[in-house]
C-alpha angles and dihedrals in degrees: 000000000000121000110216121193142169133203121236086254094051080042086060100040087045090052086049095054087048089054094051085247102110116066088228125082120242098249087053089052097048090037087053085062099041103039098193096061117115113157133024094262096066089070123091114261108266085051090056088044099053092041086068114116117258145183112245135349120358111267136190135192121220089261095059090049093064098042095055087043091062094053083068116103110249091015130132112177107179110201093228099051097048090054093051078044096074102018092061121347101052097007089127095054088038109043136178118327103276096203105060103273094351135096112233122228087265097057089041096056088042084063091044072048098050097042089054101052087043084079098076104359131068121226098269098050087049081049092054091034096055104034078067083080118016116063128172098022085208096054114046088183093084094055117123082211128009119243088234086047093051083046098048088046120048077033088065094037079053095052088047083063109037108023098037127061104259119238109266116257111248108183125073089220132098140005129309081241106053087046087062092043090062089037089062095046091057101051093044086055088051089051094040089056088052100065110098114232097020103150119219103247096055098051100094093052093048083043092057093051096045087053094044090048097050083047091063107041083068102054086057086052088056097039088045089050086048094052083055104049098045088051079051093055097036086054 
């Protein structure tokens, strides 16, 4: 059987075509990733489910969250730990489901979010993170940032590291790592300035958490690769 995954980045593209706001439709985007999908029935079976047609604004259950969760490279999405998750650890950055009993696109991204930050950070450090630029979690227009925008972004920072070729370091000085820290600086400051309507004065918060949030998604990459080789020498 096939195994299909997504990076964060074609997660985000996918959540935006969902939402109307990529120009794309949902079954190019995804086509554009496997490219020997042709019709609807090649996908595995939450895709073709959310690809339904629907009235209205696009909705998950929980279920679904966590289906599609687990379609994302270097992610484990337990369903357990994603319901104590909004009923109790990030309830007040989650909320209640918006679309009668469905979660929206948004809601959906803040728990992609959530799961990645989980990595290096405990609940109450990804509550204070986060509440730096989400505010009313019934009202998304007085975000500095929208959930959908931070994913789309620190997902696309991630694939620059790990799914392009990386500049050549040029000068003798200075470690590896600190040639992909400022490497990672630089490519956050190219996306931020990418997200229509970010004022002046909040960039360099949006700018912290960006940073924070590419930082552990890694982590996860290199806890993820760890998990693999000690199963390989334990083989």
């Amino acid at each position: 059987m096939k195994t299909f995954i997504l990076t964060r980045k074609n997660m985000a593209d996918l959540l935006l075509s969902l939402n109307g706001i990529n120009s794309r439709p949902p079954l190019k985007v995804l086509q554009e990733v496997w490219k020997d999908v042709h019709k609807e029935t090649d996908l595995p079976p939450i895709i073709q489910k959310i690809l339904k047609p629907v009235k209205g604004e696009t909705g998950f259950s929980l279920n679904e969250i966590v289906s599609l969760g687990n379609l994302i490279e270097f992610t484990n999405f337990p369903q357990s730990t994603v319901q104590n998750w909004v009923k109790r650890d990030v309830k007040g950055l989650i909320g209640s489901p918006q679309l009668g009993k469905k979660y929206t696109v948004e809601q959906a991204a803040m728990l992609f979010i959530v799961e990645d930050l989980k990595a290096t950070l405990d609940f109450e450090s990804i509550r204070k993170i986060l509440t730096l630029v989400f505010n009313n979690i019934e009202d998304r227009t007085d975000d500095i940032v929208n959930p959908t925008d931070l994913y789309l972004a620190y997902a696309s920072v991630f694939d620059q590291i790990h799914h392009h070729p990386l500049p050549s370091i040029k000068k003798a000085d200075g470690s590896v790592n600190e040639h992909i820290d400022i490497f990672i600086k630089e490519e956050c400051r190219a996306v931020l300035s990418t997200i229509d309507g970010l004022k002046e004065e909040n960039w360099n918060t949006v700018m912290n958490v960006l940073i924070v949030s590419v930082l552990t998604v890694q982590s996860g990459f290199y806890r993820a690769s760890t998990k693999k080789y000690v199963k390989k020498a334990l083989s």
